[in-house]
N, C-alpha and C positions, 0 to 999 in steps of 0.2 A: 494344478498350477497353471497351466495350459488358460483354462477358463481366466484366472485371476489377470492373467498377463492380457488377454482380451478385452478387461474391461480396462484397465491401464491404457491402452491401445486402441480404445472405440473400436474396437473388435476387428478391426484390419490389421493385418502383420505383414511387414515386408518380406520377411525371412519365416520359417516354420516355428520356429520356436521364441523368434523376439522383433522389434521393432524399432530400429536405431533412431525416430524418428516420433515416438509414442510420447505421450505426456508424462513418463517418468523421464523422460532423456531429456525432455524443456527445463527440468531440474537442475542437471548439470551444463548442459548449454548458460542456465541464466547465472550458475555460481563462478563460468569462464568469462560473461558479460563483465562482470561485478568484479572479476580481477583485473579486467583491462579499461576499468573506469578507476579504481585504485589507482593503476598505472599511470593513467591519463590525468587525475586531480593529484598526483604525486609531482610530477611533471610540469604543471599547471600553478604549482602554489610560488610563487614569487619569497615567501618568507623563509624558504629550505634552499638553503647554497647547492650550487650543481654537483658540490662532489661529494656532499651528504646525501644527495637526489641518487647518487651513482651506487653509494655504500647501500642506503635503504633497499633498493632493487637487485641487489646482488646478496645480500643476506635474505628475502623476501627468496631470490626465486633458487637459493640453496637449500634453504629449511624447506620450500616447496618440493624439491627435486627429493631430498634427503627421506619427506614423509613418505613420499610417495614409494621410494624403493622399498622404508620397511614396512609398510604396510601390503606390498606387492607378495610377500609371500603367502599370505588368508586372503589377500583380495588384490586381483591380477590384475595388470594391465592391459584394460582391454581396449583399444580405439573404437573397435564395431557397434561395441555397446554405452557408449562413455563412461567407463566404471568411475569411481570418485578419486581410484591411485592415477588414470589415465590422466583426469583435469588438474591433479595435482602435479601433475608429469610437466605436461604440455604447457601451465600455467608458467611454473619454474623456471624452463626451456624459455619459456617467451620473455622471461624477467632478464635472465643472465645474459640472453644476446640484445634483448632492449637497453640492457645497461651497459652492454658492451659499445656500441652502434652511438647511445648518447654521447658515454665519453668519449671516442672516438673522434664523431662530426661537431659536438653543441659542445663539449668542454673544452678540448683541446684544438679546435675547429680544422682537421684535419679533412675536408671537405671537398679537396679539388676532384676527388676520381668517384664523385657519387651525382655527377649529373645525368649517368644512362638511367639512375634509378629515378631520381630527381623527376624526368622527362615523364615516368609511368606512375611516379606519386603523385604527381599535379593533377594525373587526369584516372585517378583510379576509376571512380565512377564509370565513366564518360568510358574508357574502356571495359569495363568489366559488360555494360548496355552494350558498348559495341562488336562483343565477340557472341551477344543473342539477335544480333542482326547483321552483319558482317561475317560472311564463312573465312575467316583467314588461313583456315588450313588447305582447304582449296584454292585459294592464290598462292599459298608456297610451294604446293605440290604442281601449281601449273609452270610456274617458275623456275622451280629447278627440279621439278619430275625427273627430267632425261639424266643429271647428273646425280641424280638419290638411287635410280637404278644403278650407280654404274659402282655403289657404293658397300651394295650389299645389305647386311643387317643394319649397318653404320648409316641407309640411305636418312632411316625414320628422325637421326639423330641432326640433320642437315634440314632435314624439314620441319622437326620443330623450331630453330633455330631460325629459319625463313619465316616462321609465325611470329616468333618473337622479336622480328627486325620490322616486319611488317607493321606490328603491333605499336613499334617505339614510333617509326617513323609516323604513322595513325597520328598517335598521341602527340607528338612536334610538330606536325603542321597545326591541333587544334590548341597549341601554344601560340605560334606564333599569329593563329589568327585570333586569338585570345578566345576561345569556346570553352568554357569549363563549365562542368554539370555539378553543383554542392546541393549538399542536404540540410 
């Protein structure tokens, strides 16, 4: 078996026994791609009212959640590995709070208190490039180092927190200077 999973793997393994990252895991990677392009042209069709858009993604990411449990006990949950109950898992998960967050902001447009998020959606990109060239954990920890010591276990919790203020603020000055990175 060993050998079998080598050739699946171009013969390098991250781990002794498997490889979360091998050409069989590009399988389910691409069957999670394929769910959130469903989502995305679900979302996207102008012909489906928003609160049948809202029922469709909430029945979709039930029956998804629901497979995935009974099938969990012959074939586990495994994240390490992407088993297929795993993408059925996570897919489901990503329906039920997708369609929760729609109705929420785009039906009922209850929208005032999602600008911090708003702030780090505009420039997903443009952040995600900037925390592979930007150390921001080392500006929070120069920042409030002295008071993360004073914090205990609790310090690490104050500096991720300085990462992610850093991060926002990052991303709101390239709003306001209009910078955004698209694909």
């Amino acid at each position: 078996m060993h050998g079998l999973t080598n050739i699946f793997c171009l013969g390098k393994l991250i781990y002794k026994t498997y490889d979360p990252e091998g050409i069989l895991c590009i399988i389910s990677a691409i069957s999670v791609t394929l769910m959130g392009t469903f989502a995305g042209v679900l979302l996207r069709d102008r012909s489906i009212n928003s609160n049948k858009k809202t029922i469709i993604l909430i029945i979709s990411g039930a029956s998804l959640v629901l497979i995935a449990l009974v099938l969990s006990p012959v074939y586990p949950i495994i994240k390490k590995i992407w088993t297929v109950p795993f993408n059925l898992l996570s897919s489901g998960i990503s329906f039920l709070l997708l369609a929760t967050f729609y109705y929420i902001i785009d039906v009922k447009s209850w929208d005032k208190w999602i600008f911090f998020f708003k702030v780090i959606g505009m420039n997903s990109i443009t952040i995600y490039l900037g925390t592979q060239l930007i150390d921001f954990w080392h500006t929070s920890e120069f920042l409030l180092g002295s008071v993360a010591g004073l914090l205990g276990n609790f310090g690490e919790v104050l500096i991720i927190v300085g990462v992610i203020s850093i991060e926002w603020i990052f991303c709101s000055i390239c709003i306001k200077t209009k910078i955004f990175l698209r694909v």
